[in-house]
N, CA, C and O atoms as a GROMACS GRO file, in nm:
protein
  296
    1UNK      N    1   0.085  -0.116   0.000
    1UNK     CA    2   0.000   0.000   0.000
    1UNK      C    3   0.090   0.123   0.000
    1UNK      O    4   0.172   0.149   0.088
    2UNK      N    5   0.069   0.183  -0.088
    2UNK     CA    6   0.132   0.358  -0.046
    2UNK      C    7   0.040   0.457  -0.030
    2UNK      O    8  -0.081   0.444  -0.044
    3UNK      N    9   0.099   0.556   0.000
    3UNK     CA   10   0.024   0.695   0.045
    3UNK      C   11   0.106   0.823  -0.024
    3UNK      O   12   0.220   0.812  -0.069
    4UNK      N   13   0.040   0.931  -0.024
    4UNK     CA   14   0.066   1.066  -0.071
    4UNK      C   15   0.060   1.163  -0.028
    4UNK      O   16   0.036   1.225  -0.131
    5UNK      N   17   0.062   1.240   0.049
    5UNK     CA   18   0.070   1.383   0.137
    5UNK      C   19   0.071   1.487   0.053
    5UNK      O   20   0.128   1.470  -0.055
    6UNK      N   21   0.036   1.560   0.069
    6UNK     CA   22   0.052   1.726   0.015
    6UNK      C   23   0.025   1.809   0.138
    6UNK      O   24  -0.076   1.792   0.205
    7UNK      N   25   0.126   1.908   0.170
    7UNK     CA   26   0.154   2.010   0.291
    7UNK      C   27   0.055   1.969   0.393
    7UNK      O   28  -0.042   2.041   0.416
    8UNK      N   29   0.080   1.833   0.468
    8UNK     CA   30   0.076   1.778   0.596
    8UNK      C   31   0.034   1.926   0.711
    8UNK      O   32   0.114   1.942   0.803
    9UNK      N   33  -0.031   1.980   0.707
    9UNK     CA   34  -0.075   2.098   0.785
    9UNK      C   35  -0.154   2.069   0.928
    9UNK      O   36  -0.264   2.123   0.936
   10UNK      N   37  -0.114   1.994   1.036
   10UNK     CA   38  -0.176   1.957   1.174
   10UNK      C   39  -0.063   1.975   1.266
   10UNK      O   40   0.002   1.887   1.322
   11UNK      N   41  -0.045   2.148   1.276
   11UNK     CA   42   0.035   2.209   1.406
   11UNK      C   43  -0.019   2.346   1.392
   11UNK      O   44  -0.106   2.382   1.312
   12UNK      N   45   0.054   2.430   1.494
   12UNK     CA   46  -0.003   2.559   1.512
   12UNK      C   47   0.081   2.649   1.406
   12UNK      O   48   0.203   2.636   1.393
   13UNK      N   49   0.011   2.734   1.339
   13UNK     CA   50   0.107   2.813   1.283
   13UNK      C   51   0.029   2.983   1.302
   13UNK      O   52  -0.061   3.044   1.244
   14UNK      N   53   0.130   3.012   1.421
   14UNK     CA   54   0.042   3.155   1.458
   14UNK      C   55   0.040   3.259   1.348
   14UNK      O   56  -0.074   3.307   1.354
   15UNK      N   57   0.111   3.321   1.246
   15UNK     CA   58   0.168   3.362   1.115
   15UNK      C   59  -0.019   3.342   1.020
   15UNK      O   60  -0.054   3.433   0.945
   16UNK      N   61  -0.095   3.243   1.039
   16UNK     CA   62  -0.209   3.252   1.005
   16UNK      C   63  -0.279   3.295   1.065
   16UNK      O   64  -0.377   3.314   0.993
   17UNK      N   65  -0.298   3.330   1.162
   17UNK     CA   66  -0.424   3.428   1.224
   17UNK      C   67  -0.448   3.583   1.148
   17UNK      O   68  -0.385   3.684   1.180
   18UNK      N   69  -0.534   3.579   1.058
   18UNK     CA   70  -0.545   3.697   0.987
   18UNK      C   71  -0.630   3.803   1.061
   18UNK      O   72  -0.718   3.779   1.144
   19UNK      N   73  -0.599   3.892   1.030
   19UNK     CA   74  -0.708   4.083   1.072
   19UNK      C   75  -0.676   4.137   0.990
   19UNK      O   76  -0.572   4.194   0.960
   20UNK      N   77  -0.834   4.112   0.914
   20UNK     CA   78  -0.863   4.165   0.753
   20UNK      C   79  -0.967   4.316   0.835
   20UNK      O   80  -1.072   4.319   0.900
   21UNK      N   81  -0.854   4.437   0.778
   21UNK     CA   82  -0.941   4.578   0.774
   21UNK      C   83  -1.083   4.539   0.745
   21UNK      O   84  -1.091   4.449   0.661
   22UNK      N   85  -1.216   4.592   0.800
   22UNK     CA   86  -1.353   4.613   0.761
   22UNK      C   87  -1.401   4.490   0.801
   22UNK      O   88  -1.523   4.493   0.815
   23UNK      N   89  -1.330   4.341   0.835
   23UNK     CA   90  -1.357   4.178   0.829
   23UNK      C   91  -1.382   4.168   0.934
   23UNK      O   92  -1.361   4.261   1.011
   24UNK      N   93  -1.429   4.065   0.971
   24UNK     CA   94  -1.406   3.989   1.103
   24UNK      C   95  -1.311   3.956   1.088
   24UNK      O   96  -1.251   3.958   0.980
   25UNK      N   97  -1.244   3.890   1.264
   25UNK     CA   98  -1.083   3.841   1.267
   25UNK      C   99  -1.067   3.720   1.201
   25UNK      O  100  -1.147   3.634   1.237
   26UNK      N  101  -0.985   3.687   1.113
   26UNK     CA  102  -1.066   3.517   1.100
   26UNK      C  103  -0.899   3.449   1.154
   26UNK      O  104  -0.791   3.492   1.115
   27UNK      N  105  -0.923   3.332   1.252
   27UNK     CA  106  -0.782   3.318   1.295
   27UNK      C  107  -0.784   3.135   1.235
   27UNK      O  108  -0.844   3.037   1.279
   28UNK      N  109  -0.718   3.146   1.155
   28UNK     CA  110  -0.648   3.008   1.096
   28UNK      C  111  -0.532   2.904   1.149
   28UNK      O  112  -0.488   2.816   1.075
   29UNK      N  113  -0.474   2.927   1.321
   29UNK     CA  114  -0.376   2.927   1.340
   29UNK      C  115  -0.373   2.779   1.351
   29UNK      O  116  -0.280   2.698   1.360
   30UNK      N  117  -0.469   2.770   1.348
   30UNK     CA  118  -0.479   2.565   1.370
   30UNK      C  119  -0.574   2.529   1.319
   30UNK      O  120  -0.682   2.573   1.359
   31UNK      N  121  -0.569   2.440   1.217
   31UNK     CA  122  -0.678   2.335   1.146
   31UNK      C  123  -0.745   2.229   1.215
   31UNK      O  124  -0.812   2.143   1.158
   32UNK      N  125  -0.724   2.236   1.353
   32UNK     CA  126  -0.733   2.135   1.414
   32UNK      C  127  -0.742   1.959   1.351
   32UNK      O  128  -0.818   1.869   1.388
   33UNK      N  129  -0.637   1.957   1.246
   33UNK     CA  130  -0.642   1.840   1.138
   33UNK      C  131  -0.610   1.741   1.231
   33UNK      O  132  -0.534   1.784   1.318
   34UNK      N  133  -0.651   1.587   1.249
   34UNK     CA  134  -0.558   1.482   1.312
   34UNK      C  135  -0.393   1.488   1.288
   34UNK      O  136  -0.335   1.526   1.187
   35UNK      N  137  -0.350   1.451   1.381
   35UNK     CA  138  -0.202   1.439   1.373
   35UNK      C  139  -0.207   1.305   1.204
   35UNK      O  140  -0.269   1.201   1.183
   36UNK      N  141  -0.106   1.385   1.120
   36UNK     CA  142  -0.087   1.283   0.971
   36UNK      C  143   0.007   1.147   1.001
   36UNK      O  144   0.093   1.174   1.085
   37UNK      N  145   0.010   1.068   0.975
   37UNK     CA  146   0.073   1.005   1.011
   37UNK      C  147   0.115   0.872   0.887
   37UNK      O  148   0.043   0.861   0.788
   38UNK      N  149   0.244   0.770   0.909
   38UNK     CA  150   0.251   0.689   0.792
   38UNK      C  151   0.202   0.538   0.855
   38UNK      O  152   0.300   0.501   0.921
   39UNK      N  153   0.109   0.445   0.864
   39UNK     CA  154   0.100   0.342   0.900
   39UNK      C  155   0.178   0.265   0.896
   39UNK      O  156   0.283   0.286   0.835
   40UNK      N  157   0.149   0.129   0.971
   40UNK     CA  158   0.270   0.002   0.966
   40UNK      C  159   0.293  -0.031   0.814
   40UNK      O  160   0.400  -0.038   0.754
   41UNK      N  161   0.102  -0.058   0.746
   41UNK     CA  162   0.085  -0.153   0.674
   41UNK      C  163   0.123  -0.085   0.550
   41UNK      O  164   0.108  -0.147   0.445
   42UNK      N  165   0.168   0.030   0.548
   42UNK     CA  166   0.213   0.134   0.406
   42UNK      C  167   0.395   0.068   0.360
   42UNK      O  168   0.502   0.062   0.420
   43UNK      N  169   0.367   0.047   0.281
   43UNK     CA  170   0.512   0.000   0.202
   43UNK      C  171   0.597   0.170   0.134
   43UNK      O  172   0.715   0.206   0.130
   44UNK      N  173   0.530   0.204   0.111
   44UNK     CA  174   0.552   0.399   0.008
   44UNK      C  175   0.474   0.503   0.057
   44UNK      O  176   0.354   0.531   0.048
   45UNK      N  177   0.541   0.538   0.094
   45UNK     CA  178   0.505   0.689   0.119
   45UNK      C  179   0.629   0.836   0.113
   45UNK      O  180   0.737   0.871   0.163
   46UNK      N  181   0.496   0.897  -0.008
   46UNK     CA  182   0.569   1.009  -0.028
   46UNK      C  183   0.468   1.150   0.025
   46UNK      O  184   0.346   1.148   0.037
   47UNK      N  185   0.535   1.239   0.044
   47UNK     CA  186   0.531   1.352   0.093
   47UNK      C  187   0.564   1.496   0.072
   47UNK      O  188   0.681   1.529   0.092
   48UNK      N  189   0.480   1.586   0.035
   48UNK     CA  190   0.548   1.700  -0.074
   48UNK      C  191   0.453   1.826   0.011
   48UNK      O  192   0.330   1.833   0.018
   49UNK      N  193   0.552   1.917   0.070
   49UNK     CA  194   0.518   2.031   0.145
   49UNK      C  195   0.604   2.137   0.117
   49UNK      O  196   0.719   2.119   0.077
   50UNK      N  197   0.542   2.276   0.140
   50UNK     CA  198   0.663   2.388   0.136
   50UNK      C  199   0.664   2.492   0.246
   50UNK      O  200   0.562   2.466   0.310
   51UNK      N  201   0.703   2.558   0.281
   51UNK     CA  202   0.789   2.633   0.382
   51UNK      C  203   0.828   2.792   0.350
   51UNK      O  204   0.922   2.857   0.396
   52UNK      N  205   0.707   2.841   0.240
   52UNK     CA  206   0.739   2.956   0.198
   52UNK      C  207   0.718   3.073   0.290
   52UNK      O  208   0.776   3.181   0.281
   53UNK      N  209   0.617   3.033   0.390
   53UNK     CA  210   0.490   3.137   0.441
   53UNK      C  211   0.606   3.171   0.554
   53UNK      O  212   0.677   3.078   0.591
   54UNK      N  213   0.625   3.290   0.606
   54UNK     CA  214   0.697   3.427   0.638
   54UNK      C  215   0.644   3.323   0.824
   54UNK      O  216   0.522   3.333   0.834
   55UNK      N  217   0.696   3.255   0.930
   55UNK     CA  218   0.639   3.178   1.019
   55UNK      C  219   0.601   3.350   1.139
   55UNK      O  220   0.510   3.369   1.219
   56UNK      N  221   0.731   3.449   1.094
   56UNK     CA  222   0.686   3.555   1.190
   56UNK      C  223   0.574   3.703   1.161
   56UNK      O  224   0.540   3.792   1.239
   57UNK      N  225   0.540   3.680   1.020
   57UNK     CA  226   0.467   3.777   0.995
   57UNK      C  227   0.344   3.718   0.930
   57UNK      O  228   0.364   3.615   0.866
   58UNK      N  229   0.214   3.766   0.934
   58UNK     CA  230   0.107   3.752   0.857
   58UNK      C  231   0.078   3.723   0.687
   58UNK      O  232   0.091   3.803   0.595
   59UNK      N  233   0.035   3.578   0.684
   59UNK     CA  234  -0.012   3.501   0.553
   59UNK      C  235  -0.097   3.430   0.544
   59UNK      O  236  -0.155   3.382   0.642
   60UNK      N  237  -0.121   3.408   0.435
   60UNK     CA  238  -0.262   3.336   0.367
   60UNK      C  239  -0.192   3.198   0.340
   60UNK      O  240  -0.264   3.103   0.308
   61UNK      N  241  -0.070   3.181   0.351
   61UNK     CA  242  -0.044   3.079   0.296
   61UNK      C  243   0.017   2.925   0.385
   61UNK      O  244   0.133   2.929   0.428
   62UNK      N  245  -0.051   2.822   0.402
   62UNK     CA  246  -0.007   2.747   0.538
   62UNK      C  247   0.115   2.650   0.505
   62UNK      O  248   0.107   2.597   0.395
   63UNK      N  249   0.248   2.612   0.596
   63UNK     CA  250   0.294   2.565   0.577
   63UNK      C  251   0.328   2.427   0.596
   63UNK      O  252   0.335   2.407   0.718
   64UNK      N  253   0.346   2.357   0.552
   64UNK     CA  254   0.374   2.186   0.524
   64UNK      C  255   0.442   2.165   0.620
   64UNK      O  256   0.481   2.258   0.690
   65UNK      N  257   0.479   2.003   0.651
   65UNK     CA  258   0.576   1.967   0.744
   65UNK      C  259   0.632   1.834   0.694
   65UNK      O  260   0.546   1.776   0.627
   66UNK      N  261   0.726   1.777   0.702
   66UNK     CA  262   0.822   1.691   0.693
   66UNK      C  263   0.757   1.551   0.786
   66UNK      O  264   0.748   1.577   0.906
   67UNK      N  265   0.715   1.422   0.753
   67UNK     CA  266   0.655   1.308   0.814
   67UNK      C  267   0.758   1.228   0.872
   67UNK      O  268   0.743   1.114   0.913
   68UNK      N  269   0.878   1.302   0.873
   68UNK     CA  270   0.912   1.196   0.963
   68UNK      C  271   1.033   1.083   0.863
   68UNK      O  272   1.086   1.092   0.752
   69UNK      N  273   1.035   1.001   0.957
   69UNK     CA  274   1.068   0.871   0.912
   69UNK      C  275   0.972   0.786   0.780
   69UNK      O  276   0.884   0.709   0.820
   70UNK      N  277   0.984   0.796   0.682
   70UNK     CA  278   0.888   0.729   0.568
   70UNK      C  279   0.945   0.608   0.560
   70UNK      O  280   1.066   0.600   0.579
   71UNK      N  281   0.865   0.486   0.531
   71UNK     CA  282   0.922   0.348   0.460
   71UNK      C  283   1.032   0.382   0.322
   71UNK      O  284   1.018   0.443   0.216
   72UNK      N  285   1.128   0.319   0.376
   72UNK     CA  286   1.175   0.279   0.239
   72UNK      C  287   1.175   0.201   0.127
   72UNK      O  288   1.141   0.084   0.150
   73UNK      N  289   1.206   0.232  -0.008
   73UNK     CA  290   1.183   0.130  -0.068
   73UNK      C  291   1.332   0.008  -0.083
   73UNK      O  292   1.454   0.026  -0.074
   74UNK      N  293   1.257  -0.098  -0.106
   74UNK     CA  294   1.319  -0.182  -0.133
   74UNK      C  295   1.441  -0.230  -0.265
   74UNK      O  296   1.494  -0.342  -0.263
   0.00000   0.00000   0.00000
């Protein structure tokens, strides 16, 4: 079995809490997503995130995280 990730996003990232002039606050700082994780029974797993979003100043844009230890292949 394999698996696929795209920007693994289940931690806090304070850098998303937005205050949009005229808006309500809208605060994004946690997706409250389950922790991602790679199972026993996964043979492949890949994982593709990025790390652009500014972690000390205000963005729209959330950042990925790194899973860890992945299976290797054989």
């Amino acid at each position: 079995m394999s698996t696929f990730d795209i920007d693994p996003h289940d931690f806090y990232q304070p850098s998303f809490n937005l205050q949009l002039p005229g808006f309500i606050s809208t605060n994004f700082s946690d997706f409250y997503e389950p922790k991602v994780q790679v199972w026993n029974n996964v043979t492949f797993a890949d994982n593709y995130y990025q790390t652009v979003a500014d972690p000390n100043g205000v963005t729209a844009t959330p950042n990925g995280r790194s899973l860890g230890q992945l299976p290797l292949l054989d």
